[in-house]
N, C-alpha and C positions, 0 to 999 in steps of 0.2 A: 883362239879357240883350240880346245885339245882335243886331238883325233884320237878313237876307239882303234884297237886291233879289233878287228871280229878273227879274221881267219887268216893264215899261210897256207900251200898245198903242203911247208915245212913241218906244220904240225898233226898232219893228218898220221893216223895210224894204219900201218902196214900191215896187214895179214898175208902172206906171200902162199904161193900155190903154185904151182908148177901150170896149171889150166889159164893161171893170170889172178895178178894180185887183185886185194879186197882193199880198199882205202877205207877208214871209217873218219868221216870227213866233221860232223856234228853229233855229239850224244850229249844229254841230259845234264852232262857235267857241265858243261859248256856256261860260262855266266850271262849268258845273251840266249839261252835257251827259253823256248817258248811252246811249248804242249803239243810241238806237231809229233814229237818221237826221235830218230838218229837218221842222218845222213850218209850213204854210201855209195863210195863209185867202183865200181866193179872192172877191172879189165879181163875181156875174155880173148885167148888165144885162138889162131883161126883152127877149125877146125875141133874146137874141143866143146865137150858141154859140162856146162855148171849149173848149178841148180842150190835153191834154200830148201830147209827142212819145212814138209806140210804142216800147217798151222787153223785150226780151227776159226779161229779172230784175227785176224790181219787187215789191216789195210796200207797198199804201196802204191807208191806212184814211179811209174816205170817208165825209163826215155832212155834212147839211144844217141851219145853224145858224138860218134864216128863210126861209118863202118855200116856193116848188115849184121843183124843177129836173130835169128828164128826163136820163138819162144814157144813152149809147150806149158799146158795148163792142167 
């Protein structure tokens, strides 16, 4: 039986930033893509804050994979 690649961390895309990089880890392009939207992993530096642009319609699912991070809404 033939094994599927889904994913590498090799293939993730880098958005770099000085506060801590953006991986964008699944998007739409993806051929095992399925309706939930893009995946992202976010590294934040200590000390610093990040933030996304306000968005009317959104919906995320937010977890902290290491570490403490305070969020503001």
């Amino acid at each position: 039986m033939k094994k599927n690649k889904l994913f590498k961390v090799d293939d993730a895309k880098v958005i770099k930033n000085t506060k801590g990089h953006l991986f964008k880890i699944i998007s739409k392009n993806h051929n095992f893509f399925t309706k939930f939207g893009e995946l992202y992993f976010s590294e934040v530096k200590p000390k610093k804050f990040k933030g996304w642009k306000f968005h009317h319609k959104r919906h995320q699912v937010i977890t902290v994979a290491s570490g403490k991070v305070r969020f503001f809404f």
